[in-house]
C-alpha positions in Angstrom: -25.4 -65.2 43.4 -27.4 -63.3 45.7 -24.2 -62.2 47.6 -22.7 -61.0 44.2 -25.7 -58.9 43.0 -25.3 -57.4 47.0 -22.0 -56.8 46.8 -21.9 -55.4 43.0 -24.8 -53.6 42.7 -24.3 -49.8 43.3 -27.2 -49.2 46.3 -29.4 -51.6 44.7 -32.1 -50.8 42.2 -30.7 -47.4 42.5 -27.6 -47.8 39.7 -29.6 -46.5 36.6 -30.6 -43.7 38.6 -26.8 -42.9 39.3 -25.6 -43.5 36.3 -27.9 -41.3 34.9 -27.2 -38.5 37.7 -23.2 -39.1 36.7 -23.7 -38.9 33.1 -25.9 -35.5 33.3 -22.9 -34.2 35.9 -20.3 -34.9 33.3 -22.6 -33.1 30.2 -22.7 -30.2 32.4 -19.1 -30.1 33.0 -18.9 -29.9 29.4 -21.4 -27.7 28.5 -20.0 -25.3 30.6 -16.6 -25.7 29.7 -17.6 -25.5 25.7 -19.2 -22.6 26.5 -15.8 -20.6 28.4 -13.7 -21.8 25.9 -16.3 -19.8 22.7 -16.6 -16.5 25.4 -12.7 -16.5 26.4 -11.7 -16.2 22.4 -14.4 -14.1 21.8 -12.2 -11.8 24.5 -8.8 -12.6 22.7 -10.2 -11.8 19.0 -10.7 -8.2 20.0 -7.1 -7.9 21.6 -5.6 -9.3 18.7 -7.3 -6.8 16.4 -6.2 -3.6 18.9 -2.6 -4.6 19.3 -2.8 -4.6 15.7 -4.7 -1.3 15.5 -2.1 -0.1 17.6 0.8 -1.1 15.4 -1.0 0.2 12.4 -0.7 3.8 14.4 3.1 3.0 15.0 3.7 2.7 11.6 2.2 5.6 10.3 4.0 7.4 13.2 7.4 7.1 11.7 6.4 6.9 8.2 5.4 10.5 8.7 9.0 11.4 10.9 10.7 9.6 7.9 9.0 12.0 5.4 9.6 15.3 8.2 13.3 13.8 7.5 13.4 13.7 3.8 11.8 17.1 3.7 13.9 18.6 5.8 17.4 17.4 3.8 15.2 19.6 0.7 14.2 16.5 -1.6 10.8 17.8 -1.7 11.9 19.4 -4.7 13.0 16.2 -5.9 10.5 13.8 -8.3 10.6 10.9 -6.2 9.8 12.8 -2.6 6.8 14.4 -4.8 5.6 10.5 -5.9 5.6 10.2 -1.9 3.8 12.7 -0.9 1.3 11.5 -4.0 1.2 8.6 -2.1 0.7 10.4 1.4 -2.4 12.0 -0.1 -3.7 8.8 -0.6 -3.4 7.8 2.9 -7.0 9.5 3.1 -8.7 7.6 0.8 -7.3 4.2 2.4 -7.2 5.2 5.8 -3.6 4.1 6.4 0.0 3.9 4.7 0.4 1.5 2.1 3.6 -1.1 1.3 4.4 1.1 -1.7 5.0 4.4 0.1 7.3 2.2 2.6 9.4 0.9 -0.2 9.4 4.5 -2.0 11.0 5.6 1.5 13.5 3.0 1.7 14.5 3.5 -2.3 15.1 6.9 -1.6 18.2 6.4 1.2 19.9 4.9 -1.6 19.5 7.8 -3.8 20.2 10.2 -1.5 23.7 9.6 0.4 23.0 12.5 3.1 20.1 10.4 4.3 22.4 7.3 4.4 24.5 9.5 7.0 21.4 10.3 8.7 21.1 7.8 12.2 17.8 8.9 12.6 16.5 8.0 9.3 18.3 4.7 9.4 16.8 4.2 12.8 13.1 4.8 12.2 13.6 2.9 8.7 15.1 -0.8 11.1 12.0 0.2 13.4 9.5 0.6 10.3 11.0 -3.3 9.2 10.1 -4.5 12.9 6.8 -2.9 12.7 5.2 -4.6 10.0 6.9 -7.6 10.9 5.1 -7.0 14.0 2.3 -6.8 12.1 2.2 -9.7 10.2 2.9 -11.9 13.3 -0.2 -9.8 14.9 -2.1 -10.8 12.3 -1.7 -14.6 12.2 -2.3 -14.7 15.4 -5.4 -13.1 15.3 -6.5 -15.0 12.1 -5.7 -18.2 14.4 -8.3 -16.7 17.2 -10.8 -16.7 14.8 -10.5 -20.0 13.2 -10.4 -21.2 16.6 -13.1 -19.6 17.3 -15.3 -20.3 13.9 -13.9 -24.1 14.3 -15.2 -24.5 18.0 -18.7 -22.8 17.1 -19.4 -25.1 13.4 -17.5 -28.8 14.7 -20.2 -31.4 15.8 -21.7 -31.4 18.7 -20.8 -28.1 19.6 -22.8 -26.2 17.4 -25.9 -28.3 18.4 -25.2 -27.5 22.3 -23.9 -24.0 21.1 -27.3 -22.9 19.1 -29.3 -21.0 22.0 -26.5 -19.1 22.9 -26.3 -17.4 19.1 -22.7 -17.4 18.8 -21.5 -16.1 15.1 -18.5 -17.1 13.2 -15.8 -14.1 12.7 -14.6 -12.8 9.6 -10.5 -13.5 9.3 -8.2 -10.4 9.3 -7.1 -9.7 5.7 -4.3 -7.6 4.3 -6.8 -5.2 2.5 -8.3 -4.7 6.2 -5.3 -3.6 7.0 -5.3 -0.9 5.4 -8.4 0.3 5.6 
């Protein structure tokens, strides 16, 4: 028995000891890792929001060339261009270009057959369509940072090992944010 309890026993009386140094190693390793994983999507959540930012600028872009268009055929004169531009003037008060000004624009190249001739018009009207798709891919991906991100920060044990760091949760990316 005496040769087993040699042979088996990790440097003696020492095993607790090592066990204990390996289990603290491994907690470590995790802590760490739990850690890089809460800072590297608290990197991505602000590059989702810009690349959306910067589609949001895209958009309103060509929503204004499609209006320079439309104004420059002489519909200004016309009731529906004028409901446009009412909506235009409330681009201030919203900070951005609302889905009803995009579907006023796209009404008004079936009223108006010279602007169904017009390339350019068709053209910044199929890169308006990508755009907010653009945008609504941009967003889920951003709201999926977050709950990442909130998930990671609230799940047992993390948020017990998280605490001293003060990480917060993130508010998810609405449609009304986007268009303020």
């Amino acid at each position: 028995m005496s040769e087993f309890k040699r042979r088996f026993c990790f440097m003696g009386g020492y095993s607790y000891l090592w066990l204990l140094l390996i289990v603290l190693i491994i907690s470590c390793i995790y802590i760490i890792g739990l850690y890089n994983k809460v800072v590297r999507l608290q990197n991505i959540i602000p590059e989702n929001r810009s690349n959306i930012e910067i589609l949001r600028k895209k958009k309103e872009y060509l929503i204004s060339k499609m209006i320079e268009i439309v104004n420059s055929y002489g519909l200004h004169e016309s009731s529906i261009a004028t409901t446009v531009s009412g909506d235009m003037s409330g681009k201030s008060s919203q900070g951005g270009f609302g889905p009803a000004i995009v579907q006023r624009l796209a009404n008004l190249r079936m009223a108006f057959p010279q602007l169904q001739a017009d390339h350019l018009y068709s053209q910044l009207l199929s890169e308006l369509s990508e755009v907010e798709s653009e945008i609504v891919q941009r967003r889920e991906e951003y709201n999926t940072s977050v709950r990442g991100h909130n998930t990671l920060i609230l799940q047992f044990p993390a948020n017990i090992i998280l605490a001293p760091f003060r990480f917060q949760t993130v508010p998810f990316l609405a449609i009304t944010d986007l268009n303020s």
